[in-house]
C-alpha positions as CSV (number, residue, x, y, z in Angstrom):
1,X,21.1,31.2,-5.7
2,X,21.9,33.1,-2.6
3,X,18.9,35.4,-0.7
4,X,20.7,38.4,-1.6
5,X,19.7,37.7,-5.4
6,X,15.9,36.7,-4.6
7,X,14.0,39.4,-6.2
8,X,10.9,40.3,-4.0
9,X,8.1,42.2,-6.1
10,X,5.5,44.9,-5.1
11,X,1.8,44.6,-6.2
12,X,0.2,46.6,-4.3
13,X,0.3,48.9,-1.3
14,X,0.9,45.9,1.2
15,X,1.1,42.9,-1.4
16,X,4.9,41.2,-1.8
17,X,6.1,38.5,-3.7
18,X,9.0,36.4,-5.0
19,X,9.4,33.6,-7.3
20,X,12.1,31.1,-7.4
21,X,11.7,28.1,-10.2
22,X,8.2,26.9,-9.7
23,X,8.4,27.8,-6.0
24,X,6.4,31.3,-5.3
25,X,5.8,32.8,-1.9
26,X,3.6,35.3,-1.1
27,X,3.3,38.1,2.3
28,X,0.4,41.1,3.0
29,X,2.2,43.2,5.1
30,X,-0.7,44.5,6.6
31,X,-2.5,41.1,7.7
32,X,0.5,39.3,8.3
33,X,-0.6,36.8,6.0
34,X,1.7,34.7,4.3
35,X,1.5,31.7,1.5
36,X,4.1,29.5,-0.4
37,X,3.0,27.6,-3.5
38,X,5.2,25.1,-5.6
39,X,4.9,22.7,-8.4
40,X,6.7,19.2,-8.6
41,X,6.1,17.6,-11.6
42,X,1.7,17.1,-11.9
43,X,1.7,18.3,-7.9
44,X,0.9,21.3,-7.0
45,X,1.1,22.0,-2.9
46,X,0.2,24.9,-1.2
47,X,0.3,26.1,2.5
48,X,-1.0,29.2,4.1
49,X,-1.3,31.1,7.9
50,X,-4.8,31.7,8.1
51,X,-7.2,30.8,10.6
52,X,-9.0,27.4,10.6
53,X,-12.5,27.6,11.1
54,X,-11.5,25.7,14.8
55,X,-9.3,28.7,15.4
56,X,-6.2,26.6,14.4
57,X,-3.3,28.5,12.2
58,X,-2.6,27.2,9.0
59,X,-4.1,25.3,5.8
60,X,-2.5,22.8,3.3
61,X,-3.5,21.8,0.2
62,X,-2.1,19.5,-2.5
63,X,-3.6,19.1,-5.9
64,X,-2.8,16.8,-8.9
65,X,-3.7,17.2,-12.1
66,X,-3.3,14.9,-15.3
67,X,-4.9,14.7,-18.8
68,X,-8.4,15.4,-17.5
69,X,-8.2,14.8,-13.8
70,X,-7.8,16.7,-11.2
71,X,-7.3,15.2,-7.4
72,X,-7.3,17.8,-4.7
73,X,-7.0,17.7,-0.6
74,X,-7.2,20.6,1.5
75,X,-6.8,20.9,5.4
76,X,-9.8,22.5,5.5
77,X,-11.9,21.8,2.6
78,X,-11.5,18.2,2.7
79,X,-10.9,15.8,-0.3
80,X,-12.4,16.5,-4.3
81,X,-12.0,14.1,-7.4
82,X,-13.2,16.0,-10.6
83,X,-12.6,14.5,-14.1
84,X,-13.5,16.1,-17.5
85,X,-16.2,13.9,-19.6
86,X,-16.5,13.0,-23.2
87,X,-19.4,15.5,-23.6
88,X,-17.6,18.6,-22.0
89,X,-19.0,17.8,-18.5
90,X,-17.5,17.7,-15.3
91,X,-18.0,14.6,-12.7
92,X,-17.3,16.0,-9.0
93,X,-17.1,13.9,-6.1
94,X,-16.2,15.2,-2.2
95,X,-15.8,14.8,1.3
96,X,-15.0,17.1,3.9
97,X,-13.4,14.4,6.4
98,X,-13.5,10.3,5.5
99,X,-12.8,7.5,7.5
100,X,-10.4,6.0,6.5
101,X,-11.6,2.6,7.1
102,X,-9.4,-0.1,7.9
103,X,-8.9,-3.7,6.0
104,X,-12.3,-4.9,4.9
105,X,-14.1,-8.2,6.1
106,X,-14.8,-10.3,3.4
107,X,-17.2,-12.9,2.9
108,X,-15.1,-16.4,3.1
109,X,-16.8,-16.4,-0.6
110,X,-16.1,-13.3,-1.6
111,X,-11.9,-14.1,-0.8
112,X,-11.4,-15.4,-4.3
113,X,-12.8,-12.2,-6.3
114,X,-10.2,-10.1,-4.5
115,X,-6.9,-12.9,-3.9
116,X,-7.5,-15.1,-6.7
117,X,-6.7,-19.0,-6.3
118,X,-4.4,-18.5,-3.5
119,X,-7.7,-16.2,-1.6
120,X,-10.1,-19.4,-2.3
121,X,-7.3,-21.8,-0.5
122,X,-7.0,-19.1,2.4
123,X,-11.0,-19.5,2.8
124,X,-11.3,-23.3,3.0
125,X,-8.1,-23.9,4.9
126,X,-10.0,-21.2,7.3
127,X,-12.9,-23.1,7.4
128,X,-11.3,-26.3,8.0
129,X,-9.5,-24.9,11.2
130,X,-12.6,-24.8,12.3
131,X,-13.3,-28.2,13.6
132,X,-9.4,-27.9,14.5
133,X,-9.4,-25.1,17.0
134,X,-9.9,-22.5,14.8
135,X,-13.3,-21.7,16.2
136,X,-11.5,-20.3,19.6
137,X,-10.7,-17.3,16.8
138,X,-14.5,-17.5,15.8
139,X,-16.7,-14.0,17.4
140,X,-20.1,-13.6,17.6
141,X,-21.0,-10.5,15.0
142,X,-23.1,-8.2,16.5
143,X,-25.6,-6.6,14.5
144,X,-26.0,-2.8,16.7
145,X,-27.9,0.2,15.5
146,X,-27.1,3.4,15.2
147,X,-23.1,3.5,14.5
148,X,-22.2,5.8,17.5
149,X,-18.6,7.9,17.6
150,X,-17.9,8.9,21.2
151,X,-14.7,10.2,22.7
152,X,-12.7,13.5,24.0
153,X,-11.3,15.8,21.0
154,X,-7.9,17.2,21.7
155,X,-9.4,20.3,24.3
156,X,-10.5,17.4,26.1
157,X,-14.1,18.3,25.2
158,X,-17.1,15.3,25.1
159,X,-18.4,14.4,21.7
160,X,-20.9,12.2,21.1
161,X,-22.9,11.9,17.5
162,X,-23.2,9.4,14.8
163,X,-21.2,7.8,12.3
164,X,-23.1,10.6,9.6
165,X,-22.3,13.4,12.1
166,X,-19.0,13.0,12.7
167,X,-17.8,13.2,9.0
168,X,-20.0,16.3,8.6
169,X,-17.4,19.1,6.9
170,X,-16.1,21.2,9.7
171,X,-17.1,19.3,12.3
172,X,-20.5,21.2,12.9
173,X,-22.0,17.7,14.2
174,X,-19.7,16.7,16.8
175,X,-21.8,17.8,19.8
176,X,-20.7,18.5,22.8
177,X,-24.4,18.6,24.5
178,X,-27.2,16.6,24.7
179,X,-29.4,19.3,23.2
180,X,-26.9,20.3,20.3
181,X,-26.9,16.2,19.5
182,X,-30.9,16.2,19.5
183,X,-30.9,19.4,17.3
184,X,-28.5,18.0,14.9
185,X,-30.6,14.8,14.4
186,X,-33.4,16.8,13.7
187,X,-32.5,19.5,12.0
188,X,-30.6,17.3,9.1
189,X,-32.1,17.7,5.3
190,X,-32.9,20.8,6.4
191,X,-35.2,19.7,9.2
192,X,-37.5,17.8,6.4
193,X,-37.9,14.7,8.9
194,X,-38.1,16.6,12.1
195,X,-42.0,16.3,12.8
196,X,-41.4,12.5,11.9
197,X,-42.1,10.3,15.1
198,X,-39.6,8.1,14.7
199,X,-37.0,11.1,13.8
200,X,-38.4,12.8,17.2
201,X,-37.5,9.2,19.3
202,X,-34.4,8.8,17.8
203,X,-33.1,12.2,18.5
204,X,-34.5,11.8,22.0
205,X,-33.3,8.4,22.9
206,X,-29.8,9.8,21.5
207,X,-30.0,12.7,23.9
208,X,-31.1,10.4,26.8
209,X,-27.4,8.4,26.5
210,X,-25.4,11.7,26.3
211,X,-24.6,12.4,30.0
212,X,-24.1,8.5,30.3
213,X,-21.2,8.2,27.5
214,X,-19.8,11.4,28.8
215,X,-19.3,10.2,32.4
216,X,-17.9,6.6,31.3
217,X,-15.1,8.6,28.7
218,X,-12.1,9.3,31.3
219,X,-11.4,12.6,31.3
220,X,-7.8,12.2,30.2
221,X,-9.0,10.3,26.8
222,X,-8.0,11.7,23.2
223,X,-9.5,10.2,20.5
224,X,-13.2,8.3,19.9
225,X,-14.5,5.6,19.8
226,X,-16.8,3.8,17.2
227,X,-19.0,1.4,17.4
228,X,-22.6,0.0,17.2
229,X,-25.3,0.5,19.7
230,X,-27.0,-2.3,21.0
231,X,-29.3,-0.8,23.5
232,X,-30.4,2.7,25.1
233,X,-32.1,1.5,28.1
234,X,-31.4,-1.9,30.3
235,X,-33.1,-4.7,28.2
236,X,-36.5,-6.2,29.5
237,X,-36.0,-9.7,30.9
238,X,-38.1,-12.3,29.0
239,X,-38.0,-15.7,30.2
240,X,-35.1,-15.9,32.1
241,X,-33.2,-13.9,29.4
242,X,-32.2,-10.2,28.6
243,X,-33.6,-9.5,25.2
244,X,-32.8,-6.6,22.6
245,X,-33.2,-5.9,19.1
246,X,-30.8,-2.9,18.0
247,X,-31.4,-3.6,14.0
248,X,-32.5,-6.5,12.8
249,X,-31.3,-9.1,14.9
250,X,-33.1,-10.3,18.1
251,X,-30.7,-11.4,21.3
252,X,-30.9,-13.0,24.5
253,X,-28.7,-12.9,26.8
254,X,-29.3,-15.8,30.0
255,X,-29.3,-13.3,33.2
256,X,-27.7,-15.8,35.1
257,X,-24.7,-15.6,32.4
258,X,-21.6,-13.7,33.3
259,X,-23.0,-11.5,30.5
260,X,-26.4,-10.7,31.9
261,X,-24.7,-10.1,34.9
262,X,-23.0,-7.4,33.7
263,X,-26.1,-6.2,31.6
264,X,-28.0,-6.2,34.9
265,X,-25.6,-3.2,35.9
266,X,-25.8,-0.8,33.1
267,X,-28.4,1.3,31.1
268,X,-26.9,1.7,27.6
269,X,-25.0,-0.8,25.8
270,X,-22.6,-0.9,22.9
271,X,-19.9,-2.8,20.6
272,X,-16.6,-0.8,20.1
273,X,-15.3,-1.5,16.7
274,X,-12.6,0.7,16.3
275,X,-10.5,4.0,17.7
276,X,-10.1,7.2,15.7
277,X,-8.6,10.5,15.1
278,X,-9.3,13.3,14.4
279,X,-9.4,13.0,10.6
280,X,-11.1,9.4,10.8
281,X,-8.1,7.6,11.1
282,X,-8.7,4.3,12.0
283,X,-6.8,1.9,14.7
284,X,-7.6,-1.1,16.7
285,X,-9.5,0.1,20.4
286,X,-6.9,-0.6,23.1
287,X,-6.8,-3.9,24.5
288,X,-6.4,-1.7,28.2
289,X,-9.6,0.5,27.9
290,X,-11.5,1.0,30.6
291,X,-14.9,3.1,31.2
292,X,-15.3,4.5,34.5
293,X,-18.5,3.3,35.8
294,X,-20.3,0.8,34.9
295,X,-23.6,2.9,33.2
296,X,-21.8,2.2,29.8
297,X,-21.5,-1.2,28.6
298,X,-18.8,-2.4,26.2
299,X,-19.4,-5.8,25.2
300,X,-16.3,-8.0,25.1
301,X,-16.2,-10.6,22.7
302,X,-18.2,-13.4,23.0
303,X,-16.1,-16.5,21.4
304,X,-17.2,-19.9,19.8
305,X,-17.5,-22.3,22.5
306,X,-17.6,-25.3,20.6
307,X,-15.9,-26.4,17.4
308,X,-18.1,-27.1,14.1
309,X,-18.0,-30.9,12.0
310,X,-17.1,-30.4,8.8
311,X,-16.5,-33.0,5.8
312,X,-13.2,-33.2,4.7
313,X,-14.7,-34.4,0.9
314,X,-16.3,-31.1,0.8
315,X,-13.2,-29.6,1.5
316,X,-10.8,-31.7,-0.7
317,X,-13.6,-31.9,-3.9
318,X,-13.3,-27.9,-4.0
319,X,-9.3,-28.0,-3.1
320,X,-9.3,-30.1,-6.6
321,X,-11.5,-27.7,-8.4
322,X,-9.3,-24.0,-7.2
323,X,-6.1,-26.3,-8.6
324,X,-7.5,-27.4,-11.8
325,X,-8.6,-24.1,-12.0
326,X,-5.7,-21.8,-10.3
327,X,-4.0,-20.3,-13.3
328,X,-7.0,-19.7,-15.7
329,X,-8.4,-17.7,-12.9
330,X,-6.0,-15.6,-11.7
331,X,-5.5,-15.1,-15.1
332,X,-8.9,-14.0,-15.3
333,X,-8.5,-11.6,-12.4
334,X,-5.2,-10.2,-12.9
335,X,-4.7,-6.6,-11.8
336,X,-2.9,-5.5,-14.6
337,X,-5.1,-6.8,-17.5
338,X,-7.9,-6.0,-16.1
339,X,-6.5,-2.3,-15.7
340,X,-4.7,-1.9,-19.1
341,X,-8.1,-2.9,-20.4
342,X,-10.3,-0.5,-18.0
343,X,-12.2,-3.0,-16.2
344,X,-10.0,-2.7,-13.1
345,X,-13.4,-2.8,-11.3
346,X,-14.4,-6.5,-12.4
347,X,-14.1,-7.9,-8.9
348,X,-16.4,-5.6,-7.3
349,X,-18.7,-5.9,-10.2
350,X,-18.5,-10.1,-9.4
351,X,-19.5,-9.0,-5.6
352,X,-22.2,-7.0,-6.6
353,X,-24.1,-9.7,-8.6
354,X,-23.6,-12.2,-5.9
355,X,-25.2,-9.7,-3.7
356,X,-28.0,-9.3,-5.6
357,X,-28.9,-12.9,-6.3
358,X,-30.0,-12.6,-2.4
359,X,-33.2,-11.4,-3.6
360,X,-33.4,-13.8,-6.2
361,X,-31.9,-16.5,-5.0
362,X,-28.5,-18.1,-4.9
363,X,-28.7,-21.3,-7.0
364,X,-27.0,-21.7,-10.3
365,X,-24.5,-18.7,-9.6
366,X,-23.2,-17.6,-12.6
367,X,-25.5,-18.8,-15.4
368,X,-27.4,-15.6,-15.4
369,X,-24.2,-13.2,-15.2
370,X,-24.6,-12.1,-19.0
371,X,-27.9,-11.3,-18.4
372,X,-27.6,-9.7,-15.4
373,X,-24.8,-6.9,-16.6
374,X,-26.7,-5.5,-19.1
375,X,-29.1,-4.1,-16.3
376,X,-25.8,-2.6,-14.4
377,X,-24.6,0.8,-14.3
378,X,-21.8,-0.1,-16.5
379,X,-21.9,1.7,-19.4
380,X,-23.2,-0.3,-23.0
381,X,-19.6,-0.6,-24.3
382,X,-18.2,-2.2,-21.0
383,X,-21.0,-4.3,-20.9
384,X,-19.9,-5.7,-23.9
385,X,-16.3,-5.8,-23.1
386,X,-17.0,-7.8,-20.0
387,X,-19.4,-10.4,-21.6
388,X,-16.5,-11.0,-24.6
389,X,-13.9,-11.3,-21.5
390,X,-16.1,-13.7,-19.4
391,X,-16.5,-15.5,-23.0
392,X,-12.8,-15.8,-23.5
393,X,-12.2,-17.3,-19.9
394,X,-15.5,-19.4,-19.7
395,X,-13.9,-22.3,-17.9
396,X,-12.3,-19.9,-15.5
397,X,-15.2,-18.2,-15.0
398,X,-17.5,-21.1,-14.6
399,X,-15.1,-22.9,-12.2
400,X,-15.1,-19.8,-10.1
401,X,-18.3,-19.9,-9.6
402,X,-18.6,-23.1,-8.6
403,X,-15.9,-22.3,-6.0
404,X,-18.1,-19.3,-4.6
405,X,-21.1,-21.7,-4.3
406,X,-19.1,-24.9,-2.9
407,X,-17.4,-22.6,0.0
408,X,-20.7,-20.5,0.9
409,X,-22.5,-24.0,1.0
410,X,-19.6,-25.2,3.8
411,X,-19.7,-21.5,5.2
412,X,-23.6,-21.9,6.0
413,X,-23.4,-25.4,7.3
414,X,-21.0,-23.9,10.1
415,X,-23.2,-21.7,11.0
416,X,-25.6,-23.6,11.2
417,X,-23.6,-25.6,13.8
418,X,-22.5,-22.7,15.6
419,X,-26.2,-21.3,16.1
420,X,-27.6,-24.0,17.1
421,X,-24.8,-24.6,20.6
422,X,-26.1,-24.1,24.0
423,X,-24.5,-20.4,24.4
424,X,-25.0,-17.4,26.7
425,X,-25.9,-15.6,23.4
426,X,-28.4,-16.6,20.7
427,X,-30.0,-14.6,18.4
428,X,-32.3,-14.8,15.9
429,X,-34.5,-12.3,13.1
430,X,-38.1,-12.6,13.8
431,X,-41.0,-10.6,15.6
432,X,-39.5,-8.8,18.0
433,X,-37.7,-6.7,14.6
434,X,-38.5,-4.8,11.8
435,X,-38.1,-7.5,9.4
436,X,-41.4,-9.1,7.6
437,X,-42.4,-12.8,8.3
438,X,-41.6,-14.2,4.8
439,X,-37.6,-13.4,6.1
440,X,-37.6,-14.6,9.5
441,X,-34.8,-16.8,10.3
442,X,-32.8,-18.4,13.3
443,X,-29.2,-17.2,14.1
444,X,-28.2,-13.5,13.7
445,X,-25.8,-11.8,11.8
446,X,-23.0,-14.3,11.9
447,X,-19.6,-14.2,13.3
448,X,-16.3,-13.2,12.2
449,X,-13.2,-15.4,12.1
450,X,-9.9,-13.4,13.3
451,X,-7.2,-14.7,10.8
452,X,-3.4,-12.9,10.3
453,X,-4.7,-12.8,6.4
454,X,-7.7,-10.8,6.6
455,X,-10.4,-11.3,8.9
456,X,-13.1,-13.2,7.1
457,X,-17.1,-13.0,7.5
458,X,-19.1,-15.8,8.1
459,X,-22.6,-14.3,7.6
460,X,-25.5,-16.3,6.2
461,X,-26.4,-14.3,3.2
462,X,-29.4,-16.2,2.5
463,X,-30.8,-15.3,5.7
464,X,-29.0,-12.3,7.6
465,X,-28.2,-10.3,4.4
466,X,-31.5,-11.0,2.7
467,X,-33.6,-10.1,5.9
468,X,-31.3,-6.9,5.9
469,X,-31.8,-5.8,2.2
470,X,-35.5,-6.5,2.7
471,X,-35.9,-3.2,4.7
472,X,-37.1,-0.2,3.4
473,X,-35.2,2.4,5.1
């Protein structure tokens, strides 16, 4: 078709528009506005030239829509999943910015619910490294608290807030002063916890670090950082050591250590995890980043210094068991069976039960799976279309289990090991935290094992996790 032929219609005194196929576009002549919409297939994208709330032209949206769902992101409204139930309802979910989190950690246990057979051989071949010179790869996980997102927008403007603040829609949370970050803390749930004590400290501690985080950020950044805080103020020295308890987990750093050295020099203190955008984009933090100062603290790794023992008969009877096993269970797993018979989400229901035998305890894993569903969320009927599936691959199902238990049981004797070295770190959850006597327990949050697969977790759920889910928060 050539322009000439285009046929633009009047719909009012200032109102044009022409159509072409699926394809209309839209102009005011008196606000200059102007919008195109199109349709390929279920997608629908439009675009517009209006103002952004940041004063930013332009908006783009895309929706699709199919049977009775209906999947929509706009530039300015965020993301929206709606889908039409049996009883006429409609279930909305949204989020005005996400971020858009990078590959998970997994529990070495966890491997198999997500890679099948080959994910259970990853996980003990990991574990065997480390006796090997695998524990070079092996970091101390740091257990910080509050997540904190600092860094220079693209004006170049400071923003500091929190994990929860910076994904608030519009950005109305990224503050860019110390007394708009206290007000925002405060003033959340419409200001329901703002005469609460410990609201009023944390909004003030968070105020306190402002100036400090702003000064370290050089001014020719872009981007932010996240990452967990480990402490506001320079920790108090207790006997011969720096000790700090950002969450749960008590450290203590030797003062004499290159570590405390460092520590000696700064006031605040935190773990960088990860660099993002501006839509929560995530990267990994440049390996060349540098603070200017030395007020702000980011804590390098602190590495494994010794390797762990570990039983190769441990290793080798559970080898035996994942290929006795191997095909019944991915079987049992498979994507696509799992999908075509709407119980894609079997995995995650798996790592939810494990999770809560924490509270329960971890022995016999497994045996009280049956029992455990029908107190799920899942709905009656999937309940019962998991418990005839688990039925039908019983050997599978049992043998996996076993798996789970056999690796978390060679998981926690490594940490064990790995606790227990003469380090410039140690940590451990007991009085100095929030977490009740009953759950103390030495060693902190664990470590994490850098491997070209998927970084894997070694955390000691019977002691970290349990201490953590123990909190009423």
């Amino acid at each position: 078709m050539r322009y000439s032929e285009i046929k633009i219609v009047e719909y009012g005194p200032h109102d044009r528009y022409a159509k072409v196929g699926d394809t209309t576009v839209r102009a005011n002549t008196r606000t200059g506005k102007q919008s195109v919409n199109t349709k390929v297939g279920n997608l629908e994208l439009d675009a517009d030239n209006t103002l952004n709330k940041d004063g930013s032209q332009g908006r783009m949206s895309a929706t699709y829509k199919k049977d009775k769902l209906k999947l929509k992101h706009d530039t300015r409204k965020g993301t929206s999943a709606s889908y039409k139930m049996p009883d006429g309802s409609t279930a909305k979910v949204s989020e005005s910015v996400q971020l858009n989190e990078g590959a998970r950690i997994d529990h070495a246990e966890d491997i198999i619910f997500w890679e099948g057979s080959k994910g259970a051989i990853r996980a003990l071949e990991s574990l065997k490294q480390m006796e090997q010179g695998g524990h070079t790869n092996v970091t101390v996980k740091w257990d910080g608290s509050p997540a904190l997102v600092f860094g220079r927008n693209e004006a170049g403007e400071f923003i500091l807030t929190d994990k929860s603040g910076f994904v608030k829609k519009g950005g109305v949370e990224r503050a860019t002063s110390a007394d708009d970050l206290a007000n925002n803390l405060l003033n959340r749930s419409g200001g329901a916890n703002k005469e609460d004590p410990k609201r009023i400290a944390f909004a003030n501690n968070m105020k306190d670090i402002f100036d400090e985080y702003q000064k370290a950020t050089p001014k020719d950044f872009r981007g932010y950082l996240m990452g967990d805080l480990l402490y506001y103020n320079t920790p108090e020295v207790i006997d011969g050591k720096y000790t700090f308890t950002p969450n749960i987990v008590t450290y203590r750093v030797d003062v004499n250590s290159d570590l405390g050295k460092r520590i000696s020099q700064s006031k605040t203190g935190i773990v960088v995890h990860r660099l993002l955008d501006e839509q929560g984009n995530q990267s990994p933090v440049p390996q060349d980043l540098k603070m200017q100062g030395l007020e702000v603290m980011i804590f390098p790794s602190v590495t494994v210094s010794k390797p762990a023992q570990i039983e190769d008969e441990d290793i080798n009877q559970l080898k035996a068991v994942v290929a006795g096993n191997a095909q019944a269970i991915d079987n049992m797993l498979d994507v696509n069976t799992l999908t075509q018979m709407q119980m894609k989400n079997l995995p995650t229901i798996f790592y939810t039960y494990l999770n809560s035998k924490v509270d329960t305890g971890l022995d016999n894993l497994g045996a009280d799976f049956l029992q455990w569903i029908k107190t799920s969320k899942e709905s009656g009927k999937k309940q019962q279309k998991i418990a005839e599936y688990v039925g039908q691959y019983k050997q599978a199902f049992d043998a996996m289990w076993k798996i789970v238990t056999g690796i978390m049981t060679i998981k926690n004797k490594i940490i064990d090991q790995f606790d227990s070295h003469d380090a410039d770190v140690t940590a451990e959850i007991g009085s100095h935290g929030p977490v009740s006597q009953d759950a103390h327990t030495s060693g902190g949050e664990g470590y994490v094992l850098a491997h070209p697969g998927g970084d894997i977790k070694l955390v000691p759920r019977a002691g970290f996790t349990k201490a953590n889910r123990s909190i009423q928060r």
